[in-house]
C-alpha positions as CSV (number, residue, x, y, z in Angstrom):
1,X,115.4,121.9,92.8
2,X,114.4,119.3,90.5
3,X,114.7,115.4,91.2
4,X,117.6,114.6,89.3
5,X,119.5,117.2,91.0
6,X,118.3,115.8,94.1
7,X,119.2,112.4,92.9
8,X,123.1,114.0,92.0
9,X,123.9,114.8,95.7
10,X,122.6,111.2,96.6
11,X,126.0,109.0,96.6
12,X,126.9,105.0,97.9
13,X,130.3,104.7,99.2
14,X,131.0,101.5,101.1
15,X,134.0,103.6,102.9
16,X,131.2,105.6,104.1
17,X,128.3,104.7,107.1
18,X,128.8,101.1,105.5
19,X,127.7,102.3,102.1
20,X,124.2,103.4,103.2
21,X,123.1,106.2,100.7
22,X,124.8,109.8,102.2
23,X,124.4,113.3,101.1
24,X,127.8,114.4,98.7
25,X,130.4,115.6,100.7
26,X,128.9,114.8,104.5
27,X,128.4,111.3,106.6
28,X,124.6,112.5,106.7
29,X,122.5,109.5,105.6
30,X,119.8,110.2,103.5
31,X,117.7,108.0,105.7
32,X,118.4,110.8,108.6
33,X,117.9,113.5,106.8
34,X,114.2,111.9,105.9
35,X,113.4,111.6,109.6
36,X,114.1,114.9,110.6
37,X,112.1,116.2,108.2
38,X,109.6,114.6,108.9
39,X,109.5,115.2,113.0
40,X,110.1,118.7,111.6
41,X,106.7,118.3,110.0
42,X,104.9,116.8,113.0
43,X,106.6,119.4,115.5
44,X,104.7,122.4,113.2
45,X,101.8,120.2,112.9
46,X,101.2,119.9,116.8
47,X,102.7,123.4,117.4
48,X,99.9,125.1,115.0
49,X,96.7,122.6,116.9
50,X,96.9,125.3,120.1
């Protein structure tokens, strides 16, 4: 998937978690979806050290 595509599901909608940026369609900020991913990146991380 390329960036702009990306950047396409990215909207601002101040009806909508006080117009944080959300994922199209879903009350998912995109500053939530960033910090799972990356505690999804440190759970593999530590899970692969033993």
């Amino acid at each position: 998937m390329t960036d702009q595509q990306l950047l396409e599901r990215i909207v601002l909608n101040p009806k909508v978690l006080a117009g944080k940026p959300v994922i199209r369609g879903t009350r998912l900020s995109v500053s939530i979806t960033l910090f799972l991913n990356k505690i999804k990146k440190i759970f593999y991380q530590l899970r692969n050290c033993t």
